[in-house]
mmCIF file of the N, C-alpha and C atoms, coordinates in Angstrom:
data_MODEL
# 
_entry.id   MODEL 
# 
loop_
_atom_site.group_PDB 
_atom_site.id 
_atom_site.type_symbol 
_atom_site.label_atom_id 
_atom_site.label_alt_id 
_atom_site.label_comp_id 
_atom_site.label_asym_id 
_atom_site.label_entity_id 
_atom_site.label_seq_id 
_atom_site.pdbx_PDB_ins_code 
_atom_site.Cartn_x 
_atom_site.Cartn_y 
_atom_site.Cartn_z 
_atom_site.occupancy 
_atom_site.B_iso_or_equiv 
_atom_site.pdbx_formal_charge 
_atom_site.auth_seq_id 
_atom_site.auth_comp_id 
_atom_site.auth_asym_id 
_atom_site.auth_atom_id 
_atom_site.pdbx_PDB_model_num 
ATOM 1   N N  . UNK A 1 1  ? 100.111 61.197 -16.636 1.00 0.00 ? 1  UNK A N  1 
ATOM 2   C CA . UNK A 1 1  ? 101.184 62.152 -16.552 1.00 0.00 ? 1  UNK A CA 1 
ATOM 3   C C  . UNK A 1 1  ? 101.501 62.415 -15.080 1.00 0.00 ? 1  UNK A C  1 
ATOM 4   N N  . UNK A 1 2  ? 102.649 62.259 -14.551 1.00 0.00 ? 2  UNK A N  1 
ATOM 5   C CA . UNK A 1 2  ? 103.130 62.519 -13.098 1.00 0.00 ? 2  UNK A CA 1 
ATOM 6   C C  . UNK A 1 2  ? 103.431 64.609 -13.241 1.00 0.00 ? 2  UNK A C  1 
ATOM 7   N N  . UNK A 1 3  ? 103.716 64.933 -11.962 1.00 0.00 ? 3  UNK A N  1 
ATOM 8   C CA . UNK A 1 3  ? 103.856 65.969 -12.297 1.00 0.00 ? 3  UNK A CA 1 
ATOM 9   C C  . UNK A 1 3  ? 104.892 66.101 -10.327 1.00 0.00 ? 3  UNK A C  1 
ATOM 10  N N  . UNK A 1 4  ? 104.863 67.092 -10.405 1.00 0.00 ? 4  UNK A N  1 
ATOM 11  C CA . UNK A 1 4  ? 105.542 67.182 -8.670  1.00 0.00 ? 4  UNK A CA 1 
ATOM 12  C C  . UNK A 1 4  ? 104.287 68.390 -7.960  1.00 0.00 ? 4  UNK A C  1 
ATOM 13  N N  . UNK A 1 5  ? 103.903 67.542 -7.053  1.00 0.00 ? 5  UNK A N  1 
ATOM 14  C CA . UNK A 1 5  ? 102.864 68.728 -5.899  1.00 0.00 ? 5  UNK A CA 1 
ATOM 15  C C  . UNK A 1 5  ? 104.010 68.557 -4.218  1.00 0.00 ? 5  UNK A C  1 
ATOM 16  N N  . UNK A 1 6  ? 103.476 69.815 -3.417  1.00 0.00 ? 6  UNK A N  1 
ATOM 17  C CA . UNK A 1 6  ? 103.764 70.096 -2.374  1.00 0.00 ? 6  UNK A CA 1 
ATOM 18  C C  . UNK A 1 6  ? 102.808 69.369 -1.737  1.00 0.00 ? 6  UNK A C  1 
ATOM 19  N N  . UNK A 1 7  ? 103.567 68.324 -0.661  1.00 0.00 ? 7  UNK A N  1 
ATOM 20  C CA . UNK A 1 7  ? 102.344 68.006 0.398   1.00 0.00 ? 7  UNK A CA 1 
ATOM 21  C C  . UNK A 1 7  ? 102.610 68.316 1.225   1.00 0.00 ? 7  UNK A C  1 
ATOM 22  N N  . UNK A 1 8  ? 101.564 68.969 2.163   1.00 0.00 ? 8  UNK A N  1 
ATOM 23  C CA . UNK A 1 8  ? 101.631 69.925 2.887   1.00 0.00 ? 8  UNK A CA 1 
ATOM 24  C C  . UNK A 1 8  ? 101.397 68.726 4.132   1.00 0.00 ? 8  UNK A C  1 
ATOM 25  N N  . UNK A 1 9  ? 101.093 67.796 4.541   1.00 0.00 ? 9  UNK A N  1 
ATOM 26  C CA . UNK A 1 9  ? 101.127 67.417 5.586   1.00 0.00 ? 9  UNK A CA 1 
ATOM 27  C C  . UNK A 1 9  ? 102.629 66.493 5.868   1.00 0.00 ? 9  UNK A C  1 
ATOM 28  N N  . UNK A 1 10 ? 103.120 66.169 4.914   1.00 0.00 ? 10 UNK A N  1 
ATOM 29  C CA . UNK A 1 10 ? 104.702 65.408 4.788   1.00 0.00 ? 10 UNK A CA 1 
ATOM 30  C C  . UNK A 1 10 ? 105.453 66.791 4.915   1.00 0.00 ? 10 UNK A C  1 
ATOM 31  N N  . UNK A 1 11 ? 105.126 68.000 4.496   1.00 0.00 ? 11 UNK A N  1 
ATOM 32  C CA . UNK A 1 11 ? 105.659 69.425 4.223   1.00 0.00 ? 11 UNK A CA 1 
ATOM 33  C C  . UNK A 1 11 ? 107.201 69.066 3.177   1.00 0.00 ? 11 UNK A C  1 
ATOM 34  N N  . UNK A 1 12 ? 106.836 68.090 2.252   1.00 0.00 ? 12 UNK A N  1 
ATOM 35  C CA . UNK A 1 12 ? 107.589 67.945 0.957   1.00 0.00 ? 12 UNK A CA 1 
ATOM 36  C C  . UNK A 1 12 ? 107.310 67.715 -0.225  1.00 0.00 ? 12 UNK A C  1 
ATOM 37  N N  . UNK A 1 13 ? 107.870 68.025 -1.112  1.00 0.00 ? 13 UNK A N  1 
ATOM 38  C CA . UNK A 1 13 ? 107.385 67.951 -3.082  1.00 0.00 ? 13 UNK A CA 1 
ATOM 39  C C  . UNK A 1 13 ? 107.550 66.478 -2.882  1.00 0.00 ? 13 UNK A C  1 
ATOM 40  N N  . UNK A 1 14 ? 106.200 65.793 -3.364  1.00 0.00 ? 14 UNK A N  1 
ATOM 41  C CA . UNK A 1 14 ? 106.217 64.631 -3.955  1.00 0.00 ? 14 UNK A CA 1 
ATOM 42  C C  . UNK A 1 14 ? 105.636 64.466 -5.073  1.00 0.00 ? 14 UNK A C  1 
ATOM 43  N N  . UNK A 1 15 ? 106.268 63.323 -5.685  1.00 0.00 ? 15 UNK A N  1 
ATOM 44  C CA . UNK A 1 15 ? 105.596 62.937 -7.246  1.00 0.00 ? 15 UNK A CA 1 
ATOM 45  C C  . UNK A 1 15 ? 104.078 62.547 -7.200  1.00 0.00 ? 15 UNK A C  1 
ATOM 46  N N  . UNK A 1 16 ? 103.553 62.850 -8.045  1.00 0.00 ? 16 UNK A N  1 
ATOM 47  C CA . UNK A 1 16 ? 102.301 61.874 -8.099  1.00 0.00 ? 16 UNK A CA 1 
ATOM 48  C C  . UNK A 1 16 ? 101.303 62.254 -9.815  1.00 0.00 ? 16 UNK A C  1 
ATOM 49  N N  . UNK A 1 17 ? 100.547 61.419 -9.786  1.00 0.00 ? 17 UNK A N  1 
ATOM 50  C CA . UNK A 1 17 ? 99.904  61.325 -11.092 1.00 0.00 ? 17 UNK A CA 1 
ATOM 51  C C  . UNK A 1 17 ? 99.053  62.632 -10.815 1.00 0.00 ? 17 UNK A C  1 
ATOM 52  N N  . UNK A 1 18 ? 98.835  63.558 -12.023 1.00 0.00 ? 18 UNK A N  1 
ATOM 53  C CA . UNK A 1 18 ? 97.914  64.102 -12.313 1.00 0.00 ? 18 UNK A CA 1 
ATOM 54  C C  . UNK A 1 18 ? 96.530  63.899 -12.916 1.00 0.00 ? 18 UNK A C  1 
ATOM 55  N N  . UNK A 1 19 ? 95.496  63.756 -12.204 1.00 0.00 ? 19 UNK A N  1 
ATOM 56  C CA . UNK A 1 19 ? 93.843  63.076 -12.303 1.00 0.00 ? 19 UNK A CA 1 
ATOM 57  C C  . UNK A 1 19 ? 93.145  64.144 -13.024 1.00 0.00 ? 19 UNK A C  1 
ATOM 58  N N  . UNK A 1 20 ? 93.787  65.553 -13.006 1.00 0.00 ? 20 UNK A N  1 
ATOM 59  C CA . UNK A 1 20 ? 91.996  66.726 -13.026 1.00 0.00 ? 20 UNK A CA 1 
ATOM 60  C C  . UNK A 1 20 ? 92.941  67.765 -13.761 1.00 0.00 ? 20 UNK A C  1 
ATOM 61  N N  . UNK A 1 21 ? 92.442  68.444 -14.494 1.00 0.00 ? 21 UNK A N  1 
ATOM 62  C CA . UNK A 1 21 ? 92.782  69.779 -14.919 1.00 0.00 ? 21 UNK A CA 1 
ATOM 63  C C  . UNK A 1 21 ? 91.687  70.382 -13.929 1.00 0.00 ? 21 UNK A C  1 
ATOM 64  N N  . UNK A 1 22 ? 91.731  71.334 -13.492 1.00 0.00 ? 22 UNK A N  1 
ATOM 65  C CA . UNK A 1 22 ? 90.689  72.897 -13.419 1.00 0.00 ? 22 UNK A CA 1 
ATOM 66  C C  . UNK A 1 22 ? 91.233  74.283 -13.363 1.00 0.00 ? 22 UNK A C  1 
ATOM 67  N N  . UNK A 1 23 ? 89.530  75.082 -13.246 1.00 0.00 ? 23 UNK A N  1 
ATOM 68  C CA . UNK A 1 23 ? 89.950  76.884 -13.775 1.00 0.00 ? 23 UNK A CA 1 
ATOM 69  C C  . UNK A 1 23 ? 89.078  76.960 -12.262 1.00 0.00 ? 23 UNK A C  1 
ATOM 70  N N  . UNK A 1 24 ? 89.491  77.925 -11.211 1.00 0.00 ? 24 UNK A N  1 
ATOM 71  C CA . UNK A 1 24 ? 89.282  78.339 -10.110 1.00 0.00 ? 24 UNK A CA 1 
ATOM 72  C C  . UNK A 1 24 ? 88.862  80.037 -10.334 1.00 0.00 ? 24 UNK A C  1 
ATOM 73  N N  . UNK A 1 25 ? 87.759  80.623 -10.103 1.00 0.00 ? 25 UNK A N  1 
ATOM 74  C CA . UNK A 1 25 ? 87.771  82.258 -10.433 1.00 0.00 ? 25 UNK A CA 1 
ATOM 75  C C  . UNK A 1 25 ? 86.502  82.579 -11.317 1.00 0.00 ? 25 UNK A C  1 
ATOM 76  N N  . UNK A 1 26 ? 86.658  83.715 -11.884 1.00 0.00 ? 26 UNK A N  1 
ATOM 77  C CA . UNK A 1 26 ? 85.510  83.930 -13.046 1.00 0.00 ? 26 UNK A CA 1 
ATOM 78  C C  . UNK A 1 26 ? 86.308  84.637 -14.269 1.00 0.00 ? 26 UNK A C  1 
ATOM 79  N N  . UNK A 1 27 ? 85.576  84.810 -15.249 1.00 0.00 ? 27 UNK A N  1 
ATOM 80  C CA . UNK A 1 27 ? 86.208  84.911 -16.472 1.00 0.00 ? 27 UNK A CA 1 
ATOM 81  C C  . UNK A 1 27 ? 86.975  86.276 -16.669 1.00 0.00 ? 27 UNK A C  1 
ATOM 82  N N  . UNK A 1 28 ? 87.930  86.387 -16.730 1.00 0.00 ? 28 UNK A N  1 
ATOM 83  C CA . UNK A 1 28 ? 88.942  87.441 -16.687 1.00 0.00 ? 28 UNK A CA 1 
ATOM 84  C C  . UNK A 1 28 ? 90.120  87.336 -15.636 1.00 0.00 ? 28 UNK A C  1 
ATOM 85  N N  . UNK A 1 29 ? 89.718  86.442 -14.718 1.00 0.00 ? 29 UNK A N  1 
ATOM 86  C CA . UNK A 1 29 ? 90.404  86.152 -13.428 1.00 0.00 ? 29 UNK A CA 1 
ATOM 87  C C  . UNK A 1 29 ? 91.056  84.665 -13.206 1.00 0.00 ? 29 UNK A C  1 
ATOM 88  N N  . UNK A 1 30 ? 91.094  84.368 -14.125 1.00 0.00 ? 30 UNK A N  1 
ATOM 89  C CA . UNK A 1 30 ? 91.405  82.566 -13.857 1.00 0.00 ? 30 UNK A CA 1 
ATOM 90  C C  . UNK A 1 30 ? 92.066  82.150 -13.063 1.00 0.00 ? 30 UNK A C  1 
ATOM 91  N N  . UNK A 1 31 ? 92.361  81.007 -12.398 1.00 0.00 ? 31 UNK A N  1 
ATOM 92  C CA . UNK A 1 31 ? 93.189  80.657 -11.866 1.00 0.00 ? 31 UNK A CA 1 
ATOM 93  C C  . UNK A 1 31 ? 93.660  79.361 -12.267 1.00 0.00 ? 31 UNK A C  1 
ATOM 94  N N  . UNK A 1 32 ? 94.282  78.803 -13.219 1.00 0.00 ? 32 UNK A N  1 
ATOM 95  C CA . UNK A 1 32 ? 94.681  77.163 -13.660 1.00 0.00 ? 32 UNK A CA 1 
ATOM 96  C C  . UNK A 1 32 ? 95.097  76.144 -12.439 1.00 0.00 ? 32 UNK A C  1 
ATOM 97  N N  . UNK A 1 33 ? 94.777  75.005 -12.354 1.00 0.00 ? 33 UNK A N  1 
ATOM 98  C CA . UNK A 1 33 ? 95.688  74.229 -11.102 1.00 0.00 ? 33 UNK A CA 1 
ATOM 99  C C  . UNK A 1 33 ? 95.188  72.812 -11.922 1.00 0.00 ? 33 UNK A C  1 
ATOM 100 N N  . UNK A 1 34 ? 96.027  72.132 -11.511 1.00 0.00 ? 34 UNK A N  1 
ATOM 101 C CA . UNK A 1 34 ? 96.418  70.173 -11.782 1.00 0.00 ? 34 UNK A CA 1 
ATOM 102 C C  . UNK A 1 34 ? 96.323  69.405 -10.576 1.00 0.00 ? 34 UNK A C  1 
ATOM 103 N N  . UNK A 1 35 ? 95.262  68.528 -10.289 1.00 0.00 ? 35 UNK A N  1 
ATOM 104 C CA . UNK A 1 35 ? 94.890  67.792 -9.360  1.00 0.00 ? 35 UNK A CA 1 
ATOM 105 C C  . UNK A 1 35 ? 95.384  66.611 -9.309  1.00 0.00 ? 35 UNK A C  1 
ATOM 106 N N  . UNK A 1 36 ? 95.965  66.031 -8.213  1.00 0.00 ? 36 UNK A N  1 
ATOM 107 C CA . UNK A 1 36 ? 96.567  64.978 -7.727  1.00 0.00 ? 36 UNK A CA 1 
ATOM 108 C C  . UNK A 1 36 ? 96.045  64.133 -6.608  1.00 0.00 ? 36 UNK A C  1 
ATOM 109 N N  . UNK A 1 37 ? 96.737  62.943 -6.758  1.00 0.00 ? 37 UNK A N  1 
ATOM 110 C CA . UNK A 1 37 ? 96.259  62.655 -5.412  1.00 0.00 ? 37 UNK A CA 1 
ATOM 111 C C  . UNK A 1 37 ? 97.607  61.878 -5.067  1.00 0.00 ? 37 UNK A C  1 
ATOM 112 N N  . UNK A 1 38 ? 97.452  61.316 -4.092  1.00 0.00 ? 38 UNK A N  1 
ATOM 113 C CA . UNK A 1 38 ? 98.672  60.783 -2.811  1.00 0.00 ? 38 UNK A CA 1 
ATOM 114 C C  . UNK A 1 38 ? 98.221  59.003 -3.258  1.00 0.00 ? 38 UNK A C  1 
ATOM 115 N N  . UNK A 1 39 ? 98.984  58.433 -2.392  1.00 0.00 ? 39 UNK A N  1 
ATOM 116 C CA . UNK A 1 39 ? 99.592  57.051 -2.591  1.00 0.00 ? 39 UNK A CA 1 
ATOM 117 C C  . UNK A 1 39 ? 98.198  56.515 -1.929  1.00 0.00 ? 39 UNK A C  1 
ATOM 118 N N  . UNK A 1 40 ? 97.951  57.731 -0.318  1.00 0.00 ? 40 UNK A N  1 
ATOM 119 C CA . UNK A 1 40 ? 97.157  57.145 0.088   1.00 0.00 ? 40 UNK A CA 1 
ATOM 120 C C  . UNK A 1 40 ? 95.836  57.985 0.334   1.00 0.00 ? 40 UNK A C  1 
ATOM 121 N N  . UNK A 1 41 ? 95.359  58.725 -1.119  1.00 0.00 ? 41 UNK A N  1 
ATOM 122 C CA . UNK A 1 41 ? 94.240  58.953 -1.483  1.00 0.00 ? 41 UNK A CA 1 
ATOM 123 C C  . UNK A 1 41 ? 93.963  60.492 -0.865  1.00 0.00 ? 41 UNK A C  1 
ATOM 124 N N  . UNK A 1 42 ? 95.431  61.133 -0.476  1.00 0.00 ? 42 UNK A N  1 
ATOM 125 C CA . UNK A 1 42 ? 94.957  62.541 -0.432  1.00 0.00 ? 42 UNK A CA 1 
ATOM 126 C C  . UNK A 1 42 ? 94.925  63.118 -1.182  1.00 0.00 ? 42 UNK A C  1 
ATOM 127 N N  . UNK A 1 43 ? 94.140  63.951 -1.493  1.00 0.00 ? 43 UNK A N  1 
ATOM 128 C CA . UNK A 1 43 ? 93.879  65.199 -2.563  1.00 0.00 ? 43 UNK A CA 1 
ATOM 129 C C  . UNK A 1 43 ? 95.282  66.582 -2.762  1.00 0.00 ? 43 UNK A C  1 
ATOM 130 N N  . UNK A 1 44 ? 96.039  66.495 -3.577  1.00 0.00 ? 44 UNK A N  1 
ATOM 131 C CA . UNK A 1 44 ? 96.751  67.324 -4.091  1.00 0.00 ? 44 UNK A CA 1 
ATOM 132 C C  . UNK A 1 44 ? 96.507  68.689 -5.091  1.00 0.00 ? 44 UNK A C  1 
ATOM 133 N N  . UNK A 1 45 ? 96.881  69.807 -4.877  1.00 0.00 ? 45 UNK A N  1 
ATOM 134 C CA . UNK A 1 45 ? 96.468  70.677 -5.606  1.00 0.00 ? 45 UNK A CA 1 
ATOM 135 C C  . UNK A 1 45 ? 97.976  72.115 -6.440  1.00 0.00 ? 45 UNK A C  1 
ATOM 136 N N  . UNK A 1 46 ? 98.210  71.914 -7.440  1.00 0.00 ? 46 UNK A N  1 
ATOM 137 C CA . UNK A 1 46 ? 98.934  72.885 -7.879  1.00 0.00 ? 46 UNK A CA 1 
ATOM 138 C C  . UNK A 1 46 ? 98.598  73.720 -8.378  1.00 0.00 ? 46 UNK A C  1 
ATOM 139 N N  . UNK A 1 47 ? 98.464  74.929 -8.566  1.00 0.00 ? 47 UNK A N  1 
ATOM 140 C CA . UNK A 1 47 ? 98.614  76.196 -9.270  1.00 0.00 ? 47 UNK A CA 1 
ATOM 141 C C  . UNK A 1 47 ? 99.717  76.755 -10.090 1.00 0.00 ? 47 UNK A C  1 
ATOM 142 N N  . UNK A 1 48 ? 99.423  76.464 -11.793 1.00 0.00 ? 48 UNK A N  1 
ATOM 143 C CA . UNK A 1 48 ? 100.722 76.715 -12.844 1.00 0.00 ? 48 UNK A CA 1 
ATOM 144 C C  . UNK A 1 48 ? 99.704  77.845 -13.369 1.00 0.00 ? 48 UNK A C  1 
ATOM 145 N N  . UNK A 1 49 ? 100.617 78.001 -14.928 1.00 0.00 ? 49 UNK A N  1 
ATOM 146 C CA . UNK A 1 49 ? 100.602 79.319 -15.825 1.00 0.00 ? 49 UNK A CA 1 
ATOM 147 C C  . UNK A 1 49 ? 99.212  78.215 -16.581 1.00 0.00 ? 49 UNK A C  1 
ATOM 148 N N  . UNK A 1 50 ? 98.893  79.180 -17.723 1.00 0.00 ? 50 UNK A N  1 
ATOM 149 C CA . UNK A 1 50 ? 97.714  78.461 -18.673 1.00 0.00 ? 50 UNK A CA 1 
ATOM 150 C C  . UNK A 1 50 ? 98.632  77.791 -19.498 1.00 0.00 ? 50 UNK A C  1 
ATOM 151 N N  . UNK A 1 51 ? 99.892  77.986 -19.589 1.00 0.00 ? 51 UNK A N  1 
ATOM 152 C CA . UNK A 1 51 ? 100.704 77.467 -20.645 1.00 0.00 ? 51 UNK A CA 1 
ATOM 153 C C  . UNK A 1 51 ? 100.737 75.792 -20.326 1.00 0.00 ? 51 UNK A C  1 
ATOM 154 N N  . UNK A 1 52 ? 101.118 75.723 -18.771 1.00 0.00 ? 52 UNK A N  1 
ATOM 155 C CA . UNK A 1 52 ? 101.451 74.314 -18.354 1.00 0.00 ? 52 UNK A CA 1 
ATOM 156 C C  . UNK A 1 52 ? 99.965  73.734 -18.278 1.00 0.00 ? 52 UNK A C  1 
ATOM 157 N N  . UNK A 1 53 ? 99.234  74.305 -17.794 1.00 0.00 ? 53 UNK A N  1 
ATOM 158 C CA . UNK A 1 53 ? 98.087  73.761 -17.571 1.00 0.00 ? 53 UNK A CA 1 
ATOM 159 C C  . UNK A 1 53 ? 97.384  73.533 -19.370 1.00 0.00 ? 53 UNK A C  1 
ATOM 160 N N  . UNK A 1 54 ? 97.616  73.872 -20.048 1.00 0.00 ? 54 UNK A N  1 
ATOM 161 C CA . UNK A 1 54 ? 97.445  73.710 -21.829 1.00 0.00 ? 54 UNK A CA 1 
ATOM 162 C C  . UNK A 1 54 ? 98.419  72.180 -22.087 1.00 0.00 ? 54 UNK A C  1 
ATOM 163 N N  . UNK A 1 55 ? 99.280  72.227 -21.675 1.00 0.00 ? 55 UNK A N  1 
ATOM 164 C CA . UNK A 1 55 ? 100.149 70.951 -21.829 1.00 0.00 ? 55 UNK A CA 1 
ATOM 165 C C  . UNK A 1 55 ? 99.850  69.941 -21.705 1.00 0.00 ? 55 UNK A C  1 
ATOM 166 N N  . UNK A 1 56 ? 99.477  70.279 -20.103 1.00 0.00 ? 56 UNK A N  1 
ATOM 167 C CA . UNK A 1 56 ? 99.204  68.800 -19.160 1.00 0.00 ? 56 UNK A CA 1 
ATOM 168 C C  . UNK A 1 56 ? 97.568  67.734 -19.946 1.00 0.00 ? 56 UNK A C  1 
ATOM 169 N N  . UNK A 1 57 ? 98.301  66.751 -20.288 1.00 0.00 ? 57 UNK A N  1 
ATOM 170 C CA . UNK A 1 57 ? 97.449  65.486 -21.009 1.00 0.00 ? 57 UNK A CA 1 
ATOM 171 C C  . UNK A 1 57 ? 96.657  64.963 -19.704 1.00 0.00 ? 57 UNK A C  1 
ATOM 172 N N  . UNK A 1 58 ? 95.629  65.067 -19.882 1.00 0.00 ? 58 UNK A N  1 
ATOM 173 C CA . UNK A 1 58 ? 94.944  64.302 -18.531 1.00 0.00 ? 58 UNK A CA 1 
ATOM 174 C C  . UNK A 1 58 ? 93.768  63.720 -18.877 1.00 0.00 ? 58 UNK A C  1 
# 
């Protein structure tokens, strides 16, 4: 599943595959995000709702 992350060193939204679901926090506090990576193996990170992060097939 592709998804769109901010790369912060290009400082633009690029496409890229989504590799990882994770939950960041402790229980009551969650934080959802979808892990990516770059063309050339940088680590990407988004922060969505639980809804998108429930979606996302990975």
């Amino acid at each position: 599943m592709k998804d769109t992350f901010y790369d912060v060193k290009l400082r633009k939204k690029v496409e890229a595959e989504v590799v990882e679901k994770v939950t960041f926090g402790e229980p009551g506090k969650l934080r959802y995000a979808l892990k990516g990576k770059t063309s050339d193996g940088r680590n990407l990170t988004k922060f969505v709702n639980k809804e998108a992060w429930d979606k996302a097939k990975v």
